[in-house]
C-alpha positions as CSV (number, residue, x, y, z in Angstrom):
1,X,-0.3,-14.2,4.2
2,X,0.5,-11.7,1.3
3,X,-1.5,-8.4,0.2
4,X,-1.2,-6.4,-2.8
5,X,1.6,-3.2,-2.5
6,X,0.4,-0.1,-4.5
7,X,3.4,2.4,-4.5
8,X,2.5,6.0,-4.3
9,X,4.7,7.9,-7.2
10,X,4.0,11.1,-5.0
11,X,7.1,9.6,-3.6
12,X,8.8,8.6,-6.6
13,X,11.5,11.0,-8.7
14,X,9.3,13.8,-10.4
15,X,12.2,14.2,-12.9
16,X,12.5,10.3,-14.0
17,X,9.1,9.5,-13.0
18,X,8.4,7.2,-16.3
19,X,12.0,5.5,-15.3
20,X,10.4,5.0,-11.2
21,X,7.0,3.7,-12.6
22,X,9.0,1.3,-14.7
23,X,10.8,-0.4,-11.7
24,X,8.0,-1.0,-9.9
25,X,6.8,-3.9,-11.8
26,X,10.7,-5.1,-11.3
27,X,10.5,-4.6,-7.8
28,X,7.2,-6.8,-7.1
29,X,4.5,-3.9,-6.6
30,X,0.7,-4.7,-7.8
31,X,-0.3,-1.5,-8.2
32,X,0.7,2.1,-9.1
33,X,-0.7,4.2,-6.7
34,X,-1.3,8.0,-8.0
35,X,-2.3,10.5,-5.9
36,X,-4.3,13.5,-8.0
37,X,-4.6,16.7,-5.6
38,X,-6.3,19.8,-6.8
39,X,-5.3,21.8,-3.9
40,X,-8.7,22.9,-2.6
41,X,-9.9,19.7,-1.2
42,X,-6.6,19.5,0.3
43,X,-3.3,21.8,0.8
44,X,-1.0,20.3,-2.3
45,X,-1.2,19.8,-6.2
46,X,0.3,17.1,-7.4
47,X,-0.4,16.1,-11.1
48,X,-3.5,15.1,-13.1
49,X,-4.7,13.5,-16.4
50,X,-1.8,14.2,-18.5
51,X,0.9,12.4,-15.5
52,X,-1.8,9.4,-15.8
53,X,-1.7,9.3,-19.6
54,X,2.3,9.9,-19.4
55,X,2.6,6.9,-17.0
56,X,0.5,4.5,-18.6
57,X,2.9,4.2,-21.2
58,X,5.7,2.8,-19.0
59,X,3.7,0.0,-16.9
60,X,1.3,-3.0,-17.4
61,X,0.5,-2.5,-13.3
62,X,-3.2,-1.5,-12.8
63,X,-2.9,2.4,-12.1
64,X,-4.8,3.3,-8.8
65,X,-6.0,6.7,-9.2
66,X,-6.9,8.4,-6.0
67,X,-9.2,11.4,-6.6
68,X,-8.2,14.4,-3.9
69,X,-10.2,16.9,-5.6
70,X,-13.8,18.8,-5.5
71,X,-16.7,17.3,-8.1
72,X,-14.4,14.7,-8.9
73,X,-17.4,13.5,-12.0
74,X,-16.4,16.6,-13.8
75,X,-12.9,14.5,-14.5
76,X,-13.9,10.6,-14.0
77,X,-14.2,9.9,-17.8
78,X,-11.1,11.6,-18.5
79,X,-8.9,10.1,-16.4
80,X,-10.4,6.7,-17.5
81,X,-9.4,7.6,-21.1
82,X,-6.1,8.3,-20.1
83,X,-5.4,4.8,-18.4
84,X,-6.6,4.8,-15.1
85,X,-8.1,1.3,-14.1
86,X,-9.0,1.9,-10.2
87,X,-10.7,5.3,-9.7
88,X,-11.3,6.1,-5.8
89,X,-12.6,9.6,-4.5
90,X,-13.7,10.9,-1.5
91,X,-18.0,10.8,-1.1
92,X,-18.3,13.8,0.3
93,X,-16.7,16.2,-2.0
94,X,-18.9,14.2,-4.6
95,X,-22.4,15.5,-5.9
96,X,-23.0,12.1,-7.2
97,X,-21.8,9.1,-5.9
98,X,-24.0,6.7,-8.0
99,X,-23.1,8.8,-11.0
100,X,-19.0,8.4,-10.6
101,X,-20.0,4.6,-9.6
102,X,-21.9,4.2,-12.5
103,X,-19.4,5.3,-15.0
104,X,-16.2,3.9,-14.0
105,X,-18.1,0.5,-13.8
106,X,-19.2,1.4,-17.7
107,X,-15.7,1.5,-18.5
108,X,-15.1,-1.9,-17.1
109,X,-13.2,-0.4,-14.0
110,X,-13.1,-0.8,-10.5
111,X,-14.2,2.4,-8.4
112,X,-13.8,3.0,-4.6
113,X,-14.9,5.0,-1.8
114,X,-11.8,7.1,0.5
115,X,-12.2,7.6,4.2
116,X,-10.6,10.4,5.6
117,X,-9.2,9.4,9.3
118,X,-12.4,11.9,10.6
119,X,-15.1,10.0,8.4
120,X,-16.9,7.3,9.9
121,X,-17.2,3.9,8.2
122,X,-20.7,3.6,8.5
123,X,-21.3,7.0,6.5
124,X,-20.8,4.7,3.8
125,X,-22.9,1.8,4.3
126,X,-25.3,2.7,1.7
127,X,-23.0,2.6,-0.5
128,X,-21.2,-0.7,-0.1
129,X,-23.2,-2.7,-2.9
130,X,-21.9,-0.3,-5.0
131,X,-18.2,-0.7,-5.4
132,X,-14.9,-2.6,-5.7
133,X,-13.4,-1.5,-2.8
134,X,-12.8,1.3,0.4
135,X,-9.8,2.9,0.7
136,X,-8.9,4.1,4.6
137,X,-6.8,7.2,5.0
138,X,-4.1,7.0,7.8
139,X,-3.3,10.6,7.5
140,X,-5.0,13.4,6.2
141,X,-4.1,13.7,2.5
142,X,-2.2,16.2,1.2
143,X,1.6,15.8,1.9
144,X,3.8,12.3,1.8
145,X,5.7,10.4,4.8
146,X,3.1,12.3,8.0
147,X,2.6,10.7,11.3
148,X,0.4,7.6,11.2
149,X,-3.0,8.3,13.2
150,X,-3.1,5.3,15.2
151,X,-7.1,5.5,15.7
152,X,-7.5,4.6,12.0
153,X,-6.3,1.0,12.4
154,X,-9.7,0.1,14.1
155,X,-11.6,1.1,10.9
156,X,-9.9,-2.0,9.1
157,X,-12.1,-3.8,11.6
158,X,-14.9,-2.1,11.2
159,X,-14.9,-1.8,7.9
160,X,-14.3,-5.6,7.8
161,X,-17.6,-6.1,9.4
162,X,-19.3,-3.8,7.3
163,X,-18.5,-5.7,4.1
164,X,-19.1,-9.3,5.6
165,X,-19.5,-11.7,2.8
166,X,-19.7,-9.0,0.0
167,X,-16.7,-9.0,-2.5
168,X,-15.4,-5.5,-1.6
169,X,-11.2,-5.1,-0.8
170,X,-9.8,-2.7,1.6
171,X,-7.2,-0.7,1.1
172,X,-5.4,1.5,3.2
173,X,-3.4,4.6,2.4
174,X,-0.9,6.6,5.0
175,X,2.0,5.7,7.4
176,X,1.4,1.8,6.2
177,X,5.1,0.3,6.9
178,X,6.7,-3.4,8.7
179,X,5.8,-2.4,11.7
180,X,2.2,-2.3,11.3
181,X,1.0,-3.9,7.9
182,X,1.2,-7.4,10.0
183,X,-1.9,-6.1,12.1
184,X,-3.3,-4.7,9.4
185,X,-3.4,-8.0,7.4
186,X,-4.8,-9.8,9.8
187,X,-7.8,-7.2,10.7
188,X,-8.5,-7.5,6.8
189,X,-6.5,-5.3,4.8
190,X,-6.4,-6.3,0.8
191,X,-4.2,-3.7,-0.4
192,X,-1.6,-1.4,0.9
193,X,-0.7,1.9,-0.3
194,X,3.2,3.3,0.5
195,X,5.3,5.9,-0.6
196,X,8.1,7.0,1.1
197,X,8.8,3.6,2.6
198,X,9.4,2.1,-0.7
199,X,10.6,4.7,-3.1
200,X,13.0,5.8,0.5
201,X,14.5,2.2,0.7
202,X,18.0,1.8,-0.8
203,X,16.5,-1.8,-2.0
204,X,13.0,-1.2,-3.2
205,X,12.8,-4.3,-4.1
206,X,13.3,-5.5,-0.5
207,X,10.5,-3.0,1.2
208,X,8.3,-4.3,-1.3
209,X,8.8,-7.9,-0.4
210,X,8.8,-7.2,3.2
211,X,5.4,-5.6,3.3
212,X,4.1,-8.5,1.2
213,X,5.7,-11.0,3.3
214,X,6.0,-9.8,6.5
């Protein structure tokens, strides 16, 4: 069994980030995981559009963009423009879902919905028709390498049931490493997000590869 790895370049070198972003391809990743933070939906700033347009430059990887920030359809078309080619936000910082949905899928993108470890799954379900895929959050966002929540594995399998036949992936962001992507897989997980475990290895390569493979 093998899922797709999306590095998060919140752990990456800020100062050779275009040389980090590079490697990954290299190393076996699927995605580039970018984690946007405004610092009022939660308690860090990271980088926005111009990071995204930067990057794009030095990979062929799909760019994952993970929107951490309030009225995130005041930025969707501009971090479309700038390369992005997943766009995931969180609903409820949103004043219109539909809207964001809407115009990612315009650009021929895929858009997600992200789950904060204290939002239920089925706050959602109306939603589910909607999009590409949900990402699952096993910490609260803000900060790299916290504490896995254990509770937040069961929402793999409920969010599992929730989908049923319907082509939507799961991905799951936060405290993801060997010793639990196994369990993950096989309650449904599509994608995994991870930082610190890959861009922390002295092989990259190898983490990658061992999270696929497991």
């Amino acid at each position: 069994m093998s899922i797709k790895i999306s590095p998060s370049i919140l752990s990456a070198d800020f100062a050779k980030m275009g040389e980090d972003v590079a490697k990954l391809s290299k190393w076996g990743a699927d995605w580039v995981h970018c984690d946007v933070m405004d610092g009022v939906f939660c308690p860090n700033i990271t980088f926005g559009i111009p990071m995204i347009k930067a990057i794009r430059k030095y990979t062929d990887l799909p760019l994952d963009v993970h929107l951490m920030i309030v009225k995130p359809e005041r930025y969707v078309d501009k971090f479309l423009d700038a390369g992005a080619d997943i766009i995931t936000f969180h609903p409820e910082v949103s004043e219109s879902v539909e809207t964001i949905v809407d115009t990612v899928h315009r650009h021929g993108k895929l858009v997600g919905l992200v789950l904060n470890p204290n939002i239920e799954v089925k706050s959602i379900e109306k939603y589910i028709d909607m999009i590409d895929l949900v990402m699952l959050m096993g910490v609260y966002p803000g900060f790299s390498a916290q504490k896995f929540i254990e509770s937040t594995m069961d929402k793999i399998s409920q969010l599992k049931a929730l989908i049923g036949e319907r082509n939507v992936m799961i991905e799951f962001d936060g405290g993801v490493s060997v010793d639990n992507i196994q369990e993950m897989a096989k309650r449904g997980l599509d994608i995994a997000v991870s930082g610190s475990y890959v861009f922390g290895a002295q092989d990259p390569a190898k983490a990658i590869r061992t999270l696929k493979e497991f």
